[in-house]
N, C-alpha and C positions, 0 to 999 in steps of 0.2 A: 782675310777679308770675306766676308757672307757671299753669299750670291744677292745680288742689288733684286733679281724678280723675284725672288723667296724675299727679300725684306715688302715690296710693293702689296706683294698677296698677303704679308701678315696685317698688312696695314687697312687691307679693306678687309681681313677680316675683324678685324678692330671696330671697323665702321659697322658690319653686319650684326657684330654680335650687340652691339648699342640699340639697334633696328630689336633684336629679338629679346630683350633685355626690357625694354619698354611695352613690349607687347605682354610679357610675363607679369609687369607690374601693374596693367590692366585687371588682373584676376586680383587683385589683392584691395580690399575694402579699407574703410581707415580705420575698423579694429585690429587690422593684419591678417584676418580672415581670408581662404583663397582657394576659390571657385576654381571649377575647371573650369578649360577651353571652349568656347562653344565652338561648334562645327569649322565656323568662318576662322576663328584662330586657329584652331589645332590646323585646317589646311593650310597656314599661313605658316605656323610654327614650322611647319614639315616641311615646306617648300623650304624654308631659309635657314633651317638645320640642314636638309639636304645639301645647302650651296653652301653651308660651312664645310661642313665633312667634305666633301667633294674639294675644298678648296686647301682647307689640313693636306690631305693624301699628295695634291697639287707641291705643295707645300714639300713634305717630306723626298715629293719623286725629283723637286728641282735640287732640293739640297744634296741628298745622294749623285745627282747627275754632274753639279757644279764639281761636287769632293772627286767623283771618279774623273771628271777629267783633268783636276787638279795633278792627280798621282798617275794617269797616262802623260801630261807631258812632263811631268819630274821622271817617270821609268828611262821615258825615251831620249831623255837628259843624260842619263844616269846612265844608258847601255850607250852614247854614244862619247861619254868623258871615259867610259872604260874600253871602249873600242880603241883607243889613242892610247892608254897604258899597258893592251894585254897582258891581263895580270895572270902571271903563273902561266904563260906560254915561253916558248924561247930561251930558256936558263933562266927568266927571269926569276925571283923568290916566288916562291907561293903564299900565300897571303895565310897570316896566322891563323885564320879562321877554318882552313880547310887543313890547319897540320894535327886539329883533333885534339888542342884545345877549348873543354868542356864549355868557357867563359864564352861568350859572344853577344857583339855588341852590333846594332845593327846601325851601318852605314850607307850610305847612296852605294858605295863600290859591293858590298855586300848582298844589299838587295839586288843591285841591277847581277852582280851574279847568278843568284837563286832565282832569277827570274829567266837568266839564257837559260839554264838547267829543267825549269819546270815546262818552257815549253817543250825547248829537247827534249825531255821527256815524254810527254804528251803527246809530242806532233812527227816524231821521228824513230825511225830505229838503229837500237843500240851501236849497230854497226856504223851508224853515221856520227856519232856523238864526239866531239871531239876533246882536248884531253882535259880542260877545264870542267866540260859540263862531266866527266865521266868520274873526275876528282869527287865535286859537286854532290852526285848521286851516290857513289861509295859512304860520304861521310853521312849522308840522310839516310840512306840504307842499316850505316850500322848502328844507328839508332831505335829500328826498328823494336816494340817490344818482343821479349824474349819469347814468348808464344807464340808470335809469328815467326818469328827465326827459325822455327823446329819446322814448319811446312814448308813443303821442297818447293811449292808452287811461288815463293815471295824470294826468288832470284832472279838477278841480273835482268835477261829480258821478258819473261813472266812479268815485271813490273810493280815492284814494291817501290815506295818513295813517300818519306816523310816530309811531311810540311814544312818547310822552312821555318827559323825563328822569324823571320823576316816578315813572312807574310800574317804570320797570327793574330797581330793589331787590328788586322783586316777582318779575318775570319772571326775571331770576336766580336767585332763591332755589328757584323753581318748577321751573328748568330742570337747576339740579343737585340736585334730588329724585329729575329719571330719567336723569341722566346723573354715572355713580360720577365718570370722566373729570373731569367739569367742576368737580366739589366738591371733588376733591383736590388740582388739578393748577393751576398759575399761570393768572390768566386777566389777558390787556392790553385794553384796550381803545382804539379805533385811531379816525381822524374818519373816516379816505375808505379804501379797499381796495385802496389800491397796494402793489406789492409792498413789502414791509418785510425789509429785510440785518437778520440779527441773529447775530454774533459769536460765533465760543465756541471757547475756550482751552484746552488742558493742558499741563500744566508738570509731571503727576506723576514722571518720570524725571528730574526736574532735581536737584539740590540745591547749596547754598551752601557753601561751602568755608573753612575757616582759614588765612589767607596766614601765611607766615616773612616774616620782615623783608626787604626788595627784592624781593620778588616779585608776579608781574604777575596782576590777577583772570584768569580764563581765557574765553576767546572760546567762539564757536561751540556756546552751551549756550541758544539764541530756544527760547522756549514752541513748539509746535505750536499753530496757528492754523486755521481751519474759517469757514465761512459757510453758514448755513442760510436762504434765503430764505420769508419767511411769507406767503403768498398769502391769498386772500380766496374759497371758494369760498361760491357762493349754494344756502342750503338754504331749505325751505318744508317749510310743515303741514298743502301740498295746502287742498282747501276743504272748509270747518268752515261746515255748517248748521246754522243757529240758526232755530229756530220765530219767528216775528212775535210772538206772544202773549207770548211771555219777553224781546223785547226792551221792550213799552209796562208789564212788571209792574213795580213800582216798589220789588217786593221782592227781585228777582232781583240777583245782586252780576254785574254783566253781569261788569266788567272782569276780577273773578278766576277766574269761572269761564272765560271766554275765552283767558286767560293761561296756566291751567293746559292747557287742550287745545292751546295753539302748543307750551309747555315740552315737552307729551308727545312732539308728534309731532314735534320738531325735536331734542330734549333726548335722543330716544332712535337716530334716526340717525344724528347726530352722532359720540352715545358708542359704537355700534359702529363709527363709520370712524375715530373718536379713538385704538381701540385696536387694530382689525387692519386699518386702510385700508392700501393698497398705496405709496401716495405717489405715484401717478399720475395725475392730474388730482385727487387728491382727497388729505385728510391720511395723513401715515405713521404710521399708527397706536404706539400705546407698543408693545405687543407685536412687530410686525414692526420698531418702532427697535431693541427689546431683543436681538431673534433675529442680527440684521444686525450690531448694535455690540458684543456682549457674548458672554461663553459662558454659555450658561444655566447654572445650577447643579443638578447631575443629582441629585432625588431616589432614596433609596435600593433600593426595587421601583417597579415598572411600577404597580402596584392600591392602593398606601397611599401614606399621609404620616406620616413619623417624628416624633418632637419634635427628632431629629437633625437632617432635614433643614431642617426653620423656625429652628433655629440658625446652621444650615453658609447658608442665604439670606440672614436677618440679617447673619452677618458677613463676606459675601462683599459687603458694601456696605464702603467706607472708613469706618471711626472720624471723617474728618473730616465727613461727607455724615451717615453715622445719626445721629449725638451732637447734628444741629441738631434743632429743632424744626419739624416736619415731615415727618418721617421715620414712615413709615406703610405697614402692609401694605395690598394690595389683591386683591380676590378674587371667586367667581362668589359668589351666596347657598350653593350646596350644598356648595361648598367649604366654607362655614362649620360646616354640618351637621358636618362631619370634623372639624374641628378643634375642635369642641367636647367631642367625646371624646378628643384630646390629652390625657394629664398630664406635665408634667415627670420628669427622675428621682426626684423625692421624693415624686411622687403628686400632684402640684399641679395643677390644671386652667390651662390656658393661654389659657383663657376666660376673661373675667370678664364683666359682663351691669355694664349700667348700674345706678351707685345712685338714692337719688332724690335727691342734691342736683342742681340744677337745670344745666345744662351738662355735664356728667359723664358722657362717653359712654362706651360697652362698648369693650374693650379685647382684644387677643392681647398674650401676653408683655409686658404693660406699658404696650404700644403702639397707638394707634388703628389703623383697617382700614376702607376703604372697598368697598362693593360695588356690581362690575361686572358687570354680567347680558353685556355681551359676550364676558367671560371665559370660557377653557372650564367645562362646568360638573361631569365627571366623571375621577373620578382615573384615568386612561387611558393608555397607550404614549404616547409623545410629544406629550401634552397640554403647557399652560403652567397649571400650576394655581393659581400665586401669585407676585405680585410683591411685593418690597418696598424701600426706599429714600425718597428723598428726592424724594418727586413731582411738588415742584413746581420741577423740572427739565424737566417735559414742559408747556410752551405754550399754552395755549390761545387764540387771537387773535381779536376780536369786533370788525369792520370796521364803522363807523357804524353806524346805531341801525336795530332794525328795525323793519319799516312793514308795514299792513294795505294790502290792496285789497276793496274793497266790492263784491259782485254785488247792487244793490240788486232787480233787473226781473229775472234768466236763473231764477228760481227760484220764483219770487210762485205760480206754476201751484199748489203747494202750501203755498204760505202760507209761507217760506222766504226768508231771506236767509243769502246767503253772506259768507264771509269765508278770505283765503289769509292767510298771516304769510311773512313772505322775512327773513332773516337770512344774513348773513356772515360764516362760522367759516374757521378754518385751526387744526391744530393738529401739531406738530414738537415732537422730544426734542432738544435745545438742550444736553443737558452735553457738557462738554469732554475729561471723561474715560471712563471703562467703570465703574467702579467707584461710580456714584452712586445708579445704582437697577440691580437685578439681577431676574433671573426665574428661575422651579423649575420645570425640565421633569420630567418622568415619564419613565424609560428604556425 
């Protein structure tokens, strides 16, 4: 069920954007010609863009608030239905998941585990732990990648500990909050961080032929062939201080707010190497795969964006690649700013603004759009101000699970525990041809 004030705010933004929608249709003559703003609009524009965006943000901060306290009272459901079965105390069995069975499936009994475990972890020491969470922690320990295994510092109370499978729903969802990249674009997920060959084909110069009678198919027409290897580089969220006093409160949601500050800080350097890394020890970003693979598609002045040119982008992707589902603009935020005063030739706004039915995101032209704050973010001389196609052409590869390290003592001086997050990303444009996702440069 939505959150009922996340539906109300979508609805007046519904109304507002009608309010701004009409005032854009003012600039437009009945040849379709269309004037700027004179002073009095453009401050009008600004004010009720303003109380859109402001209302968006509103928007997204009530629906995360409504989700997380959905899954605070399912946790505290969930740790007090296991509180009554102590599982794997007392001769009882120990639950298959902790006998190191590779398989795992996640349950309320599962989660509400790895959830005693991670604060244990976080809020107490080992000497306190008792034999569940210590079970718990061994099995997330021995997962550990194997180059962390060789430093003596990732034992027992030093404090190594892998992420639960349990919570990773989470952390992904958190992660492609700040990274446009990771929301749009294929994500694999891999056990260890060897390199990984991944394939990729064009045939578009090929075609099939109609034989006459005796006549022989014709040779010499193999697909072009390519190999893009996928690496595993190690990123971190640096250390995250946490007060002592907020880890013993018992109202603090340690795990999500924890989760959100790795997502931030991994989630957000990530998605700028995602998108203009050089491909040099580190991902080739979509933008440098674009610039390298393709010819951009040159919008029409250097300081604007036409409704021509978001046409001539769109169909500068193949009919086979846009027509799938998936197929999606991507952009800075301020880009959006501009294309919200887009109209088509008939005056139509090339914006639309989410309804309130529940799922139903804002749209360009039809089509979803994702935003990328690494993107450039001003219509400029040979900027890349937007992409679009088939995104999820560009890779994104999550090498085994990521794990905490604990500084329980280097911080105590202020009442302080630390915490790093390490994760392993790589991410490659993986199409076969040029033609699957395309960019707009400015001339």
């Amino acid at each position: 069920m939505p959150s009922t004030q996340a539906t109300e705010l979508k609805q007046k933004n519904l109304a507002l954007w009608a309010q701004m929608n009409a005032l854009n249709k003012k600039t437009i003559n009945d040849k379709g010609d269309k004037r700027a703003f004179t002073a009095e609009e453009q401050a009008s524009w600004d004010r009720m863009d303003a109380e859109f965006e402001a209302r968006v943000k509103e928007i997204d901060a009530e629906e995360k608030d409504f989700d997380r306290r959905q899954k605070h009272d399912q946790r505290e459901a969930d740790l007090r239905k296991l509180d009554t079965r102590r599982a794997g105390r007392d001769g009882d069995p120990v639950p298959e998941d902790l006998r190191g069975d590779r398989r795992h499936v996640i349950t309320p009994e599962s989660r509400a585990r790895a959830t005693r475990a991670l604060i244990a972890f976080m809020s107490k020491h080992p000497s306190a732990w008792d034999d569940e969470v210590r079970a718990e922690v061994k099995r997330a320990q021995a997962s550990l990648p194997k180059e962390a295994r060789a430093l003596s510092a990732i034992t027992g109370a030093a404090g190594a500990f892998t992420i639960a499978q349990d919570f990773m729903p989470e952390l992904d969802k958190a992660e492609k909050s700040f990274s446009g990249i990771m929301e749009a674009c294929r994500v694999i997920q891999t056990e260890d961080g060897a390199d990984l060959p991944w394939p990729k084909m064009t045939d578009v110069a090929n075609t099939g032929h109609r034989l006459t009678e005796n006549t022989a198919a014709a040779e010499n027409v193999d697909p072009t062939f390519a190999l893009v290897t996928l690496k595993a580089y190690v990123y971190t969220s640096d250390i995250i201080l946490v007060p002592v006093p907020l880890l013993v409160d018992t109202e603090f949601d340690l795990e999500a707010d924890l989760f959100e500050s790795v997502a931030e800080r991994i989630g957000r350097i990530f998605n700028t190497e995602a998108t203009t890394g050089t491909g040099a020890s580190q991902p080739r970003g979509l933008i440098t795969a674009l610039l390298a693979d393709t010819t951009p598609i040159a919008a029409a002045a250097a300081g604007a964006i036409a409704y021509g040119d978001i046409v001539n982008l769109e169909h500068g992707v193949d009919p086979s690649y846009r027509s799938q589902a998936g197929a999606a603009f991507m952009f800075h935020d301020d880009i959006l700013k501009v294309v919200k005063k887009i109209v088509d030739s008939n005056g139509r706004p090339l914006f639309m603004p989410a309804d309130a039915t529940p799922g139903t995101p804002a749209t360009i032209m039809g089509r979803p759009y994702f935003i990328n704050q690494a993107m450039d973010a001003a219509v400029a001389t040979t900027n890349e101000t937007m992409v679009f196609g088939l995104l999820k052409k560009y890779i994104v590869r999550k090498a085994g699970q990521p794990f905490l390290i604990r500084f329980g003592e280097k911080y105590m001086n202020a009442l302080q525990v630390g915490f790093a997050a390490f994760q392993r990303l790589e991410g490659q444009l993986v199409s076969g041809g040029s033609t699957a996702v395309r960019v707009l440069q400015q001339p």
